[in-house]
C-alpha positions as CSV (number, residue, x, y, z in Angstrom):
1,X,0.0,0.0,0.0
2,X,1.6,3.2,-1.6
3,X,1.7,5.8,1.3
4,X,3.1,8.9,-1.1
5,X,-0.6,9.7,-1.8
6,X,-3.2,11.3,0.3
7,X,-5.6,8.3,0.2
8,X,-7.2,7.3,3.0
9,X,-7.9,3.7,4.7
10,X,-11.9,3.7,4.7
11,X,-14.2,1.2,7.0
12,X,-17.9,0.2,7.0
13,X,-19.4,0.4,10.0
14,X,-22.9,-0.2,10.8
15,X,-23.3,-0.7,14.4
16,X,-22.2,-4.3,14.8
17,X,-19.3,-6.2,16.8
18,X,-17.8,-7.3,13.4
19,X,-18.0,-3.6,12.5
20,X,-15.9,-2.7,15.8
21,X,-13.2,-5.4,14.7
22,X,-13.4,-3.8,11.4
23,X,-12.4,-0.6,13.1
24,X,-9.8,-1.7,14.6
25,X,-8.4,-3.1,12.5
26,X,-8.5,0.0,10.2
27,X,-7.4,1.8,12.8
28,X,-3.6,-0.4,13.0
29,X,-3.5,-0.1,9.3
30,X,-4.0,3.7,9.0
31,X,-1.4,4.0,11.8
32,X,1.0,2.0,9.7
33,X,1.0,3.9,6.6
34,X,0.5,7.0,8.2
35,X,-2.9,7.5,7.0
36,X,-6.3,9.2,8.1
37,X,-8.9,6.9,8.7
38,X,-12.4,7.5,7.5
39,X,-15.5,6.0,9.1
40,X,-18.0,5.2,6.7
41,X,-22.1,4.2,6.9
42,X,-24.2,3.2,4.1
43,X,-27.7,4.0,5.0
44,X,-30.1,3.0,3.5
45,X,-33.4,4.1,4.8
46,X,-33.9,7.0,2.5
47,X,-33.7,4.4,-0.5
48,X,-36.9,2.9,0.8
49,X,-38.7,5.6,1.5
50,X,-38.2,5.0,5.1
51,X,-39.4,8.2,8.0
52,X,-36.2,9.1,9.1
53,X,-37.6,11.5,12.0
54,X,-38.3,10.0,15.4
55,X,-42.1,8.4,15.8
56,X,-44.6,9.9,17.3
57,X,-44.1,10.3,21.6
58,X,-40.8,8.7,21.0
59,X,-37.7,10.3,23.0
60,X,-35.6,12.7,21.4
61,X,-32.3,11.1,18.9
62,X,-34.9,8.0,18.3
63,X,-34.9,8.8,14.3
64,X,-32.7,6.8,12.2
65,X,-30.6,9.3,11.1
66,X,-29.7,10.8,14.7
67,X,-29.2,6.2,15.5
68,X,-27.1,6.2,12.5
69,X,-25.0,9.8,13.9
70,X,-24.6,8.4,17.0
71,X,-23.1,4.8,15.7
72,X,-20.5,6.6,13.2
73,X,-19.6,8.9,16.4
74,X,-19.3,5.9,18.8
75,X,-17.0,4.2,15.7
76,X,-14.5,7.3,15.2
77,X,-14.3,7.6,19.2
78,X,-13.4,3.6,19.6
79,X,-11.1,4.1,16.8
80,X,-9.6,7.3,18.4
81,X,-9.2,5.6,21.9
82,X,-7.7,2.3,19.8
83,X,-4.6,4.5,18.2
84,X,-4.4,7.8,20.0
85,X,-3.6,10.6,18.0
86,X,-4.8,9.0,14.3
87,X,-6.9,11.2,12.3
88,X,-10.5,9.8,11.7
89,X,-13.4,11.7,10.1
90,X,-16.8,9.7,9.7
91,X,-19.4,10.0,7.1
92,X,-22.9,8.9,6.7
93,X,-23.5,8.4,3.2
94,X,-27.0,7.5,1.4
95,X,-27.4,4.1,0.1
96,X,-26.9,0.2,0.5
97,X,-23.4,-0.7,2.3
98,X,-22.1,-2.6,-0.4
99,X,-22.5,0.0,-2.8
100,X,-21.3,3.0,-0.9
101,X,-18.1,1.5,-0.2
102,X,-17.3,0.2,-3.5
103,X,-18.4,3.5,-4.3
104,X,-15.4,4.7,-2.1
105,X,-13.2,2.3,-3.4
106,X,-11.6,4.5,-6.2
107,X,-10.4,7.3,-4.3
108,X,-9.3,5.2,-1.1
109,X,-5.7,2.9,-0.2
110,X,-7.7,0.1,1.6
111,X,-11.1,-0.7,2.3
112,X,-11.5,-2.8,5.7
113,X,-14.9,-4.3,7.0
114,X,-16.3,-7.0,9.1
115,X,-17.0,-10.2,8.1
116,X,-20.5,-10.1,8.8
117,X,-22.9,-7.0,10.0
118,X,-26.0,-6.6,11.5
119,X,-28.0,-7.9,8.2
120,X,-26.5,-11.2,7.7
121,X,-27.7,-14.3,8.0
122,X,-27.2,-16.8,11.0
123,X,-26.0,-19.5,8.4
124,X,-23.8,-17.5,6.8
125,X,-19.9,-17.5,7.6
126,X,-19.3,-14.6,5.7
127,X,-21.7,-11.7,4.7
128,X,-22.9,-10.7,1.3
129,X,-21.5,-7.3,1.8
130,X,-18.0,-8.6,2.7
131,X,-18.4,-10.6,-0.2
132,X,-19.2,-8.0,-2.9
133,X,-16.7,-5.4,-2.1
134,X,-14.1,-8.0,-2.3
135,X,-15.2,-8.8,-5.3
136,X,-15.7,-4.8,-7.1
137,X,-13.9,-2.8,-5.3
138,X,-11.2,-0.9,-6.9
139,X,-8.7,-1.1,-4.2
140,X,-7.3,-4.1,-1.8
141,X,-10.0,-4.8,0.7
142,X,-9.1,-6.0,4.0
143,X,-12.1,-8.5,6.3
144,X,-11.7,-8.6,9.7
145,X,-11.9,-12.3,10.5
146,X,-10.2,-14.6,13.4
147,X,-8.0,-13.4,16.0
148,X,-6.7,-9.8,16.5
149,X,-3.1,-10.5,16.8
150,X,0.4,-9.3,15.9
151,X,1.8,-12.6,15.9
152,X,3.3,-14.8,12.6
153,X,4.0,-14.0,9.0
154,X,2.1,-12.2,6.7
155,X,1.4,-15.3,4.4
156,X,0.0,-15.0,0.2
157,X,-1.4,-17.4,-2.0
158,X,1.1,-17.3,-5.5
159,X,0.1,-18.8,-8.3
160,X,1.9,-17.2,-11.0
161,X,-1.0,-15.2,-12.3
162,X,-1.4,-11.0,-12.4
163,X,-3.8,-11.1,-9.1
164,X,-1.5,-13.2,-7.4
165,X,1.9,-10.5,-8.0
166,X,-0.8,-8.1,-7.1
167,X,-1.0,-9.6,-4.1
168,X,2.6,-10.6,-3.4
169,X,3.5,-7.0,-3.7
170,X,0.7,-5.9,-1.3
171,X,1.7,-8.2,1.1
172,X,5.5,-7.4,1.1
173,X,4.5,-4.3,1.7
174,X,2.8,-5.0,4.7
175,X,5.0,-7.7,6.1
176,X,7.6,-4.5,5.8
177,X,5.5,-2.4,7.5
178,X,4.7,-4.7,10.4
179,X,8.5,-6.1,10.3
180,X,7.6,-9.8,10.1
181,X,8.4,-12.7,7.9
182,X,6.6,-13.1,4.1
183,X,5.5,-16.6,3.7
184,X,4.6,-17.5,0.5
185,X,2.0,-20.7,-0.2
186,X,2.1,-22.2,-3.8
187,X,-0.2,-25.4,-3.7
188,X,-0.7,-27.4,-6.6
189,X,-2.4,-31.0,-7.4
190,X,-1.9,-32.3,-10.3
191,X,-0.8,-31.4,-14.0
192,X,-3.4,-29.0,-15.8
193,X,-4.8,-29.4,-18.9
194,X,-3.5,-27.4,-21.8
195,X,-6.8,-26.1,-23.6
196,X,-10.3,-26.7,-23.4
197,X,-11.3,-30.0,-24.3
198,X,-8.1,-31.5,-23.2
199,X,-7.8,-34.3,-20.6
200,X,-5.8,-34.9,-17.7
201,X,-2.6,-37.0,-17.9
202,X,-3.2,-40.7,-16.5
203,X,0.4,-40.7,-16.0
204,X,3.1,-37.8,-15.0
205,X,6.5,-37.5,-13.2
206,X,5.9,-35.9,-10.4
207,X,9.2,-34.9,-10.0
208,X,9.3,-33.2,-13.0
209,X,5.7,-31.9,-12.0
210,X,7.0,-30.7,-8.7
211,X,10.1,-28.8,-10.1
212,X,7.9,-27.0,-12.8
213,X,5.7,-25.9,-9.7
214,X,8.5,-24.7,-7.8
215,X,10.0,-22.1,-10.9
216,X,6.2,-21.2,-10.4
217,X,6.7,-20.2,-7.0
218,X,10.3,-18.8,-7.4
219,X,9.0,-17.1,-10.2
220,X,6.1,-15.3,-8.1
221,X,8.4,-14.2,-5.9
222,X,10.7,-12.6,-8.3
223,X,12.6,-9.1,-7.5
224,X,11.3,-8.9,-3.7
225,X,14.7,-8.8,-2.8
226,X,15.4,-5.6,-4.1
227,X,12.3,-3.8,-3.9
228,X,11.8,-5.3,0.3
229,X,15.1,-6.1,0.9
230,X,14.2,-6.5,4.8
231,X,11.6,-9.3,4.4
232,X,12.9,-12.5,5.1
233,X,11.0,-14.8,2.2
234,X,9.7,-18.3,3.5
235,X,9.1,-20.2,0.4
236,X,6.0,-23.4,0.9
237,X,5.4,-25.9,-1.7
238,X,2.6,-28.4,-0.8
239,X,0.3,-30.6,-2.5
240,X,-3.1,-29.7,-1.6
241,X,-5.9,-27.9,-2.5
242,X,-5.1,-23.9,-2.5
243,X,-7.7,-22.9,-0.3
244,X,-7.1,-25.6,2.2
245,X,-3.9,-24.7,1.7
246,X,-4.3,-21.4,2.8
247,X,-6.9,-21.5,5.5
248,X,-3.9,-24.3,7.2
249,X,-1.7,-21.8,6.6
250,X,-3.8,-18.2,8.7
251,X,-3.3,-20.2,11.8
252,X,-0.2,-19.3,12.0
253,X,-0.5,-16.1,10.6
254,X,-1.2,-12.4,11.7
255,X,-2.9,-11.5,8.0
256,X,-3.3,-13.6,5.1
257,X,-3.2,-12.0,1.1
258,X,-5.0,-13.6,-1.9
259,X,-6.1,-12.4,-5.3
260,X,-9.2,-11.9,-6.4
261,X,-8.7,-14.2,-9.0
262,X,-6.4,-16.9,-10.6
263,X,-5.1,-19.5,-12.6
264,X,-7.8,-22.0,-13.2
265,X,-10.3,-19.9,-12.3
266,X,-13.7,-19.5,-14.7
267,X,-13.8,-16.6,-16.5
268,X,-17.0,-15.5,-15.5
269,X,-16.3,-15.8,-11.7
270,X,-15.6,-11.9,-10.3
271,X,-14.0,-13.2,-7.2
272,X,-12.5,-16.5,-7.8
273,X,-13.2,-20.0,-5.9
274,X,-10.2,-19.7,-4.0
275,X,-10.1,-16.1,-2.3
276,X,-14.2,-16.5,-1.9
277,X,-13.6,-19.9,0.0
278,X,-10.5,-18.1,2.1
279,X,-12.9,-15.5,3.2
280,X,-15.1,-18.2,5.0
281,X,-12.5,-20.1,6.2
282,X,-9.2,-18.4,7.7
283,X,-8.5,-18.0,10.8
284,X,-7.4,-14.3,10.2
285,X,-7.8,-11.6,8.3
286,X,-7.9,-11.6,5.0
287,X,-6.6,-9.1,2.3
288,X,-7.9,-9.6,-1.1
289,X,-6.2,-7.8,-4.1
290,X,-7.7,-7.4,-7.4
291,X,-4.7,-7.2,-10.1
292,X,-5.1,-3.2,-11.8
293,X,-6.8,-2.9,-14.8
């Protein structure tokens, strides 16, 4: 995350406990990168043609704008008392969450919001708004999932595709920043098929299969040595599935980077199968980085 320019880290907020670990969480990253942090609500009463005013006989500040005030206020105070000093402004800005903070997404350095909010589902591990601003958004977007800690690497999924360097870069950066280890997770399974139509080999060397995978990883990680020359670079190579893979791997870890989308991933898909499965699954918070356009 570039901090030459004046963007700031922005974080939804909408009254819940996921929202406060959201803040948080914003609230270490902006202090990193020297950044302000902006508290945002979508609200989306006026869309529906919702009274905003108080009802009739009820107490004063009852209306749901003055409930959506106060929540932004109580945010930017528990960020404020999380990082003295910071600079946080908050916002309330018309319309439904995940479209005001994609909405934000083009003018800010990072995005952060809780993995679920007071709208989701029981069932669900992971709420749709998490879900769609990962998947639009024109910045990195960070979920606040698992433990807060400062423990462990910062660990990326590589893959050898654009969204994957994306993501390698972003998270050199921030194993930089926090002064930890980089630790890199390649996972492969099996030999790929060269074009559609084409079927799997009954028969491969896996030697050979597991050298090719490892110039894949090497090749990932090319040039972090002279761009982050103080990140020490753990290299993994397993066979597994990538997301398993990965969600092994955030137990261990303080943050964990994917992008949105990689090899072997339908075309169609916004957010691929892999970073939509590590968003239900890790153990920490996740970072996912869209390649630019």
């Amino acid at each position: 995350m570039n901090a030459a320019n004046g963007a700031a880290v922005v974080v939804g907020v909408d009254g819940s406990e996921p929202a406060l670990r959201a803040v948080r969480l914003a609230a270490g990253e902006a202090a990193r990168w020297g950044r302000t942090l902006r508290v945002v609500h979508g609200f989306i009463w006026p869309l529906l043609r919702v009274p905003l005013g108080p009802v009739p006989d009820a107490p004063p500040g009852a209306g749901l704008r003055e409930q959506a005030e106060r929540l932004v206020a109580q945010a930017v105070e528990h960020a404020e008392s999380t990082v003295p000093g910071l600079r946080v402004t908050g916002e309330i800005i018309d319309g439904e969450a995940s479209a005001v903070l994609v909405g934000e997404s083009p003018t800010a350095a990072l995005i952060v919001l809780g993995d679920r909010g007071l709208g989701g589902f029981a069932a669900l591990v992971v709420g749709s708004v998490a879900v769609q601003v990962a998947a639009y958004a024109d910045c990195p977007v960070l979920v606040a999932r698992g433990a807060e800690g400062t423990d462990g690497p910062v660990v990326v999924g590589v893959d050898g595709s654009a969204p994957a360097r994306a993501a390698v870069e972003f998270a050199a950066d921030e194993a930089a920043t926090r002064g930890v280890a980089l630790r890199a997770v390649h996972a492969y399974r099996h030999p790929g098929s060269a074009g559609p139509g084409d079927m799997q080999p009954l028969v491969y060397d896996e030697g050979r299969l597991r050298g090719e995978e490892e110039r894949v990883l090497a090749g990932s990680l090319a040039g972090l040595g002279e761009r982050w020359p103080t990140v020490r670079v753990e290299r993994v190579l397993t066979r597994a599935r990538a997301a398993a893979a990965l969600a092994e791997a955030s137990r261990a870890a303080q943050l964990l980077v994917v992008g949105g989308r990689g090899h072997g991933e339908f075309t169609g898909l916004v957010l691929g199968s892999v970073s939509h499965a590590v968003l239900h699954r890790a153990d920490c918070p996740v970072a996912v980085v869209r390649a630019p356009a």
